[in-house]
N, C-alpha and C positions, 0 to 999 in steps of 0.2 A: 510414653506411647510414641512409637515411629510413625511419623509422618509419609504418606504416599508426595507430595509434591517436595518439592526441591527450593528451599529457601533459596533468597537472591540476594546476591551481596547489593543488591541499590536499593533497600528499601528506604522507604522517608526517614529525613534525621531529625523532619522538624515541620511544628504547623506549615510554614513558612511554607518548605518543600512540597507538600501535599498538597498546600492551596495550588503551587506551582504546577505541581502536576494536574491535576482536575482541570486547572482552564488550560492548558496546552489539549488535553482528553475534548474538552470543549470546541475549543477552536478547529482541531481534527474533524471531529462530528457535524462540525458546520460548514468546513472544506468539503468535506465528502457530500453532502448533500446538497451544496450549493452545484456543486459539480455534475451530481447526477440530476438534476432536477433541467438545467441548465444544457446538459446536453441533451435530454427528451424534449425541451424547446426547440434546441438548433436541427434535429432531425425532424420537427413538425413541421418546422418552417422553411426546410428540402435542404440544408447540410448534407452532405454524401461525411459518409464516416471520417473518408482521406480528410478533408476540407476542416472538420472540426480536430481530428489528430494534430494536422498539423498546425493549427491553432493553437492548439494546448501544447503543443510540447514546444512550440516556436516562443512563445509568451514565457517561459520557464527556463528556456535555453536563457534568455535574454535578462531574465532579473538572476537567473543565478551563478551564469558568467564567470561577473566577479569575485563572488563567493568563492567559485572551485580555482580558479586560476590564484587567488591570495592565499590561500589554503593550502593548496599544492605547490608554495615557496615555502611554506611553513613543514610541511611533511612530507614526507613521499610517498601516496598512495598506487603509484604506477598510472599512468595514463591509460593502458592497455582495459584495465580495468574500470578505470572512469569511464572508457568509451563501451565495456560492456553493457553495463549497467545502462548507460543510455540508451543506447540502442535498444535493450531489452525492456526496461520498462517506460520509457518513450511512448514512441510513434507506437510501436508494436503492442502495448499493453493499450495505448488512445484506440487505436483499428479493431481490437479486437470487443475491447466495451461499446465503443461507439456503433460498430455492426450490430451488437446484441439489442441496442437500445430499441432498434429499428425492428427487431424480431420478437420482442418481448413485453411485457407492462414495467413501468416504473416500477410497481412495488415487487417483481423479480429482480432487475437488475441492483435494488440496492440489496437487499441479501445475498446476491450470488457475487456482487464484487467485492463485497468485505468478506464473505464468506470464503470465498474465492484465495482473495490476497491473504486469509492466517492460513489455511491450508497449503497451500502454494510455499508460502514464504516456511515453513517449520520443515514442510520437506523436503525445501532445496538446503537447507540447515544441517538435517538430520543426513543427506545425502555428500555434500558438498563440503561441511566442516565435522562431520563426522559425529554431530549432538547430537545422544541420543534422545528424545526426551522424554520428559517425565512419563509416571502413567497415568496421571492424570489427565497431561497433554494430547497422551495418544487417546486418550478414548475420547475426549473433548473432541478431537478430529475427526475418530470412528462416528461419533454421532453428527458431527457436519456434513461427511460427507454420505453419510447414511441418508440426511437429508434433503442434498441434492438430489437423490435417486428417487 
């Protein structure tokens, strides 16, 4: 029987792996919610969106630094491209969640920005490297963004 989704060559090789993945999935889930919880504080307490942006992306520039600078002796990713990515999901991705927090309830914002960022991300994907995907993916999206509406 043919499969609609599209096996992936990373799947787990081993307990090991899987546990590894689950808490990496963990840790995510607890980033992002410490995150959005944390910015619906700083706008309680009169953060202007700018003010908490750049917060978050000043704090991140700075632990991850040396990351991308030892990394980009090791390989060449193009710089052009390190600074897109910055720039775009940065300060610009911080101003536009952070604005929404201020116009919204907690429990919208965290569905609409996970929601947001797989929609988002599959279509710049599908647009930009030319993936089509699966049809399972497309209709997983049809129904997210079905949701939105």
């Amino acid at each position: 029987m043919m499969s609609l989704a599209r096996t992936s060559t990373a799947q787990p090789k081993s307990r090991k792996s899987l546990a590894k993945g689950i808490l990496w999935g963990l840790i995510a889930a607890i980033a992002w919610s410490g995150y959005n919880v944390g910015s619906r504080l700083g706008r309680m307490e009169g953060l202007a969106p700018m003010d908490m942006s750049t917060l978050r992306f000043s704090v991140a520039a700075i632990l991850l630094a040396p990351f991308v600078v030892l990394r980009g002796r090791k390989q060449s990713f193009g710089w052009l491209r390190v600074l897109t990515l910055v720039a775009l999901a940065g300060p610009l991705f911080g101003l536009l969640i952070n604005t929404a927090f201020g116009l919204a309830p907690l429990s919208h914002a965290v569905v609409l920005t996970a929601g947001g960022t797989m929609a988002s991300s599959s279509t710049l994907a599908w647009i930009l490297d030319r993936t089509e995907p699966a049809p399972f993916r497309l209709l997983g999206m049809t129904i997210l963004l079905a949701g939105f509406c």
